[in-house]
C-alpha positions in Angstrom: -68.9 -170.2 -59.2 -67.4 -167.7 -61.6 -64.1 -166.4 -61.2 -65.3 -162.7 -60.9 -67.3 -164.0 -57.8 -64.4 -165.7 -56.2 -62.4 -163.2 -56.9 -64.5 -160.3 -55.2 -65.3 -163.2 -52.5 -61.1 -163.5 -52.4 -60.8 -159.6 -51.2 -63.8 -159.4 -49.2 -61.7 -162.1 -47.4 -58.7 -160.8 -47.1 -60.1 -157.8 -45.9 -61.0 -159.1 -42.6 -58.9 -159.2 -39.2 -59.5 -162.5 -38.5 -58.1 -163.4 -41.7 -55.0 -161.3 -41.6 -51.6 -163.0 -40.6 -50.3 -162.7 -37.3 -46.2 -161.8 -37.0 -46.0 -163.8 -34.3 -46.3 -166.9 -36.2 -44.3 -165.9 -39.0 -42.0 -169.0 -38.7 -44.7 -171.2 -37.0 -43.4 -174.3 -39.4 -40.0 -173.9 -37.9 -41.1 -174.3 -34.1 -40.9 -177.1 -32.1 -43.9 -178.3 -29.8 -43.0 -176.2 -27.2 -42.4 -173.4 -28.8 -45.7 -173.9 -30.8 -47.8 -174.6 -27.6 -45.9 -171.7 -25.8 -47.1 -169.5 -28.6 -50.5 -170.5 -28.5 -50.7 -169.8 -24.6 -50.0 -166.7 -25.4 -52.1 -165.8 -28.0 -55.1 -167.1 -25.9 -54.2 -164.6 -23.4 -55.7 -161.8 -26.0 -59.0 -163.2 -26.0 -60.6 -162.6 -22.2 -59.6 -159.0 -22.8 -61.0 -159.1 -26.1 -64.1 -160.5 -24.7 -64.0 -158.1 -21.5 -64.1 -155.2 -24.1 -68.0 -156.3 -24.9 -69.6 -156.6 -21.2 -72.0 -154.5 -21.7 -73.6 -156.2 -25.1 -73.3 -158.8 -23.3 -75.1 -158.0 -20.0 -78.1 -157.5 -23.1 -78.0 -160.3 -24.3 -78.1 -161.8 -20.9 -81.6 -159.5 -20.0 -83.1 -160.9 -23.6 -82.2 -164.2 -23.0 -83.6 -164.0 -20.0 -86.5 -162.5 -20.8 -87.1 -164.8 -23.5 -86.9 -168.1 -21.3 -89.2 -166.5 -18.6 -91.9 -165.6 -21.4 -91.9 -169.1 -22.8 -89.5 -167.9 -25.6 -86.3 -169.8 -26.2 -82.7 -168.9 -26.8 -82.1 -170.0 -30.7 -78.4 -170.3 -31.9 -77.5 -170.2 -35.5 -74.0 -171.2 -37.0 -72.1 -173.0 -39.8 -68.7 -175.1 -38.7 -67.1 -174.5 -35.5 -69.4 -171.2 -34.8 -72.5 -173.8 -35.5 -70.7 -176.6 -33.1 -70.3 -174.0 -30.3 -73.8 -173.3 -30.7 -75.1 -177.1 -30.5 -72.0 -177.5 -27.4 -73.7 -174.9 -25.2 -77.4 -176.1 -25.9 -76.7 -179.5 -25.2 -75.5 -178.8 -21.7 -78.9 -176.8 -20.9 -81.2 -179.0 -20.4 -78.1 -181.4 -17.5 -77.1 -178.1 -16.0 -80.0 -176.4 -15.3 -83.4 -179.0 -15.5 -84.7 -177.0 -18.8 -86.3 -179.4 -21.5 -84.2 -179.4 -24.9 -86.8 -177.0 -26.6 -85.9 -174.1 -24.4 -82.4 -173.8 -25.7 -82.0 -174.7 -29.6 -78.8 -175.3 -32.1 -79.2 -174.7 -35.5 -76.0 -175.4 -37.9 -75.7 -174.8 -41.6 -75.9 -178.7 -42.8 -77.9 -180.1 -40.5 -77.2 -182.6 -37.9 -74.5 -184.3 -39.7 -72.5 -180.7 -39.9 -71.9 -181.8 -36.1 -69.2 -184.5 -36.9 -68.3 -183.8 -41.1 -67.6 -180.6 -42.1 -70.4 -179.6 -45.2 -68.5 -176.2 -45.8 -70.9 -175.2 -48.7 -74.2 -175.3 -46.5 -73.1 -172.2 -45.2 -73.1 -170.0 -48.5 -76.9 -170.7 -48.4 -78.7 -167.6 -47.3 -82.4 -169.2 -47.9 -81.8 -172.3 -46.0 -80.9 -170.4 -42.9 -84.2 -168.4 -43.2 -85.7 -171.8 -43.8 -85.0 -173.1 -41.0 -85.7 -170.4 -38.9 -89.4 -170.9 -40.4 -89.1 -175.0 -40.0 -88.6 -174.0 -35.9 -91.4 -172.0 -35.8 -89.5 -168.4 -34.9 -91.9 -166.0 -32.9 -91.2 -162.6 -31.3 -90.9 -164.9 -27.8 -87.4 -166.1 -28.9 -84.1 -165.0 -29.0 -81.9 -165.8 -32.0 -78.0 -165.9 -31.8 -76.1 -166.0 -34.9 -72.3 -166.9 -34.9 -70.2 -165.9 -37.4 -66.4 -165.0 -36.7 -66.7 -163.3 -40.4 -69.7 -161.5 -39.9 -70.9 -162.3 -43.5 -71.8 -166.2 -43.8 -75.0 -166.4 -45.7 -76.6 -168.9 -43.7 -76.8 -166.6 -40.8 -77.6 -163.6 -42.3 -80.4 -165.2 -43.5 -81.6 -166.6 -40.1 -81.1 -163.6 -38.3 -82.7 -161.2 -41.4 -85.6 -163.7 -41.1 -85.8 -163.5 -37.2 -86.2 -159.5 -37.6 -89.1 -160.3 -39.1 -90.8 -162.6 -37.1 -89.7 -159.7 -34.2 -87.5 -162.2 -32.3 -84.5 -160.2 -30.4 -81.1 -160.7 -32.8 -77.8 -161.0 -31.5 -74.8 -161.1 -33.6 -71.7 -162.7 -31.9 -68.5 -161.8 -34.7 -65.0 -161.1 -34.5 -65.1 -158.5 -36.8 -66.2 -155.0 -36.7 -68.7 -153.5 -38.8 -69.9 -156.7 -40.2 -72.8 -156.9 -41.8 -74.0 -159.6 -38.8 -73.4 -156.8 -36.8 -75.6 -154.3 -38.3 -79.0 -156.5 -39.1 -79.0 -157.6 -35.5 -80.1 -155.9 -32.7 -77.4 -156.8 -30.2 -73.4 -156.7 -32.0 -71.1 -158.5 -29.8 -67.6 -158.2 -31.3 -64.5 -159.8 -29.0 -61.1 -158.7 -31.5 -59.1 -161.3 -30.9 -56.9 -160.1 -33.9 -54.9 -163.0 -36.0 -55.0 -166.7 -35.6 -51.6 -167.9 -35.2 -53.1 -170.5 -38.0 -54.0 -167.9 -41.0 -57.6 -167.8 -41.0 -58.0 -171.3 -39.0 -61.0 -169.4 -36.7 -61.7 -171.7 -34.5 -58.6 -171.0 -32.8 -58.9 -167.8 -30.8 -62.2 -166.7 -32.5 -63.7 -169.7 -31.5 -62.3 -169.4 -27.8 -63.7 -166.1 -27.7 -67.3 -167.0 -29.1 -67.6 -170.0 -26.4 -66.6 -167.8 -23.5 -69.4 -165.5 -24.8 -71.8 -168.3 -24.9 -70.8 -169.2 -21.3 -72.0 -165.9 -20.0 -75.2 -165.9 -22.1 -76.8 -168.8 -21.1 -75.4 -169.1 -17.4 -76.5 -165.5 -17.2 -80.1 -166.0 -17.8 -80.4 -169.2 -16.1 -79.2 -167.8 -13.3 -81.6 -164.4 -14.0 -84.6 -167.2 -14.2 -83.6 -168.4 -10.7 -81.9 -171.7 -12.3 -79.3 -171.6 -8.9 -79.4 -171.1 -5.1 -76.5 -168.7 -4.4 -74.0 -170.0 -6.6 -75.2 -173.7 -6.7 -76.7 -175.5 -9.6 -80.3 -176.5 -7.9 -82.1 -177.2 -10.9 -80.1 -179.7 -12.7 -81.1 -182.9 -13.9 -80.0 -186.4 -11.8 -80.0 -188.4 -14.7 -76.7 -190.2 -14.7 -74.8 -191.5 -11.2 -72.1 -188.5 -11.4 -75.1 -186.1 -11.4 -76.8 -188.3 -8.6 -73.8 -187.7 -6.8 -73.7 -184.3 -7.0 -77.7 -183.4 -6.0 -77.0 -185.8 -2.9 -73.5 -183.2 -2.2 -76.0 -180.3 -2.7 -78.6 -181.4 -0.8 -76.2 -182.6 2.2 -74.2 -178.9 2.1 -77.7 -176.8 1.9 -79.6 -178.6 4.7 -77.2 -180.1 7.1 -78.3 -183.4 7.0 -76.8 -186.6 7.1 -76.3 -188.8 3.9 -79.2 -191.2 4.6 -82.0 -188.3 5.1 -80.8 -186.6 2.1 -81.2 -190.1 -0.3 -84.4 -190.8 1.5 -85.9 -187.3 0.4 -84.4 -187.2 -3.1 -85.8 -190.1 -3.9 -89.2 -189.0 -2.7 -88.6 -185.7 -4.4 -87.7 -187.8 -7.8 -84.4 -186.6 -7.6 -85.2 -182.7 -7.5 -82.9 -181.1 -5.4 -84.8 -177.7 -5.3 -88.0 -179.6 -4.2 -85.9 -182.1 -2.0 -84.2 -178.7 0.3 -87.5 -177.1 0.5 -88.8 -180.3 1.8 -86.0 -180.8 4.2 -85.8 -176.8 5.5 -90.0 -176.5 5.8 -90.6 -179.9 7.0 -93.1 -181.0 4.2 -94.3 -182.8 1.7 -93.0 -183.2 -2.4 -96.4 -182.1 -3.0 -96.2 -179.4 -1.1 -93.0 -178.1 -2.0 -93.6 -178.2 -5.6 -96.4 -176.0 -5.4 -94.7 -173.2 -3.1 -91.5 -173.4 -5.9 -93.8 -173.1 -8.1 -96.1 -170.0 -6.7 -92.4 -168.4 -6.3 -91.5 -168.5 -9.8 -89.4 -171.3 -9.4 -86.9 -169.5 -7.6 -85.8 -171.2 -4.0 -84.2 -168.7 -1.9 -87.2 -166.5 -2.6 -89.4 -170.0 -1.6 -87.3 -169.8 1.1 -87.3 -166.4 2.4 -91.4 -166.3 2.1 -91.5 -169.2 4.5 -88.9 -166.9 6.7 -86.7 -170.1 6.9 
């Protein structure tokens, strides 16, 4: 790279917020551990009111989420580093949390898979590869794509989320910066300022907090829009470890009323579905049966429920 580059790159840099130096950390190599974690406590307190400050963004991307999920689209999230790892974090818990196959929620990071564990900090001055691999996935107007850049600016997302808007998928930029160019090629900006890293420029700090807190809300928020829950329990999640086991047999026992040994015995003729297993219990009927009524209801149970006038 030539120096002009680097050095227009340099004050493009040190223009931005969330690479400014914080006061409050002025003397942060002369602290002790208390003093350092004391510090950071309250730093972190900034960032629900910096995320509090975009609800309503939010709320939109919740409805395109959703809307993309219940149209057979999927939720697409596109980062480098610790934006790309938050990204990969929250997609990963889909499919345990709320029974969806892998393909409904996807990660994409600047690197590859190996970005996951070794940083490849170059990947993400790529803007072709992140349209790339928006075209390697198959992009449609279905899906919803999510790029994460604390800058605003990385390459790799711009390019995935310029080559989403063309393909007609809703964009949603997720930066803690204002006016950022992320923010103005995407349809939805969502921009928590959580102002200075205690850390100069270390984003994954509060930045990072702030963009996994925003995550949380998206994808909860349209699983729970798709009728992924009953009230507020997770009813749709997958039984595929003993811990998870454990908890469909808790849910199961707390929504019916039934003992421990009618609860097992239906699960396992449900294959572990807890949705199908309380409609089972509640209607007196078949796995067969209930499947096909969850089904004829959208998937949702208390409406499955309230049809049946249980």
């Amino acid at each position: 790279m030539n120096q002009n580059k680097i050095d227009q790159l340099s004050e493009g840099i040190g223009a931005l917020l969330s690479e400014s130096s914080n006061e409050a950390s002025s003397h942060l190599d002369e602290m002790s551990p208390l003093e350092i974690a004391t510090l950071m406590n309250e730093q972190d307190k900034l960032v629900a009111a910096a995320v509090q400050t975009q609800l309503f963004p939010i709320s939109k991307a919740i409805e395109a989420a959703a809307e993309a999920l219940a149209g057979n689209g999927r939720i697409i999230y596109v980062g480098a580093g610790t934006s790309g790892r938050l990204g990969i974090l929250d997609a990963s818990e889909c499919p345990p949390t709320f029974g969806v196959t892998p393909d409904r929620v996807v990660a994409l990071i600047a690197g590859g898979p190996d970005a996951m564990f070794v940083a490849q900090e170059g990947s993400e001055d790529c803007y072709a590869q992140g349209a790339q691999d928006l075209i390697d996935i198959q992009v449609t107007h279905k899906d919803v794509v999510i790029g994460l850049a604390v800058s605003g600016r990385t390459p790799y997302v711009l390019g995935a989320i310029e080559k989403a808007n063309e393909f007609e998928a809703t964009t949603v930029a997720i930066t803690c910066n204002e006016r950022s160019a992320l923010e103005e090629v995407a349809a939805i900006g969502i921009t928590p300022i959580v102002g200075a890293e205690i850390l100069t420029g270390s984003t994954r700090l509060k930045s990072g907090s702030a963009q996994k807190m925003v995550l949380n809300m998206i994808s909860t928020g349209a699983m729970v829009q798709i009728g992924k829950c009953y009230g507020n329990r997770m009813v749709d999640l997958k039984a595929s470890n003993e811990k998870l086991q454990a908890r469909a047999l808790k849910l199961v026992r707390e929504i019916t009323k039934v003992d421990t040994a009618k609860a097992i015995m239906t699960l396992e003729a449900a294959e572990w579905n807890v949705k199908t297993s309380i409609l089972m219990i509640k209607a007196v009927i078949s796995a067969e049966t209930a499947v096909k009524i969850i089904a004829e209801n959208d998937g949702r149970l208390a409406l499955a429920i309230e049809k049946l006038n249980l």
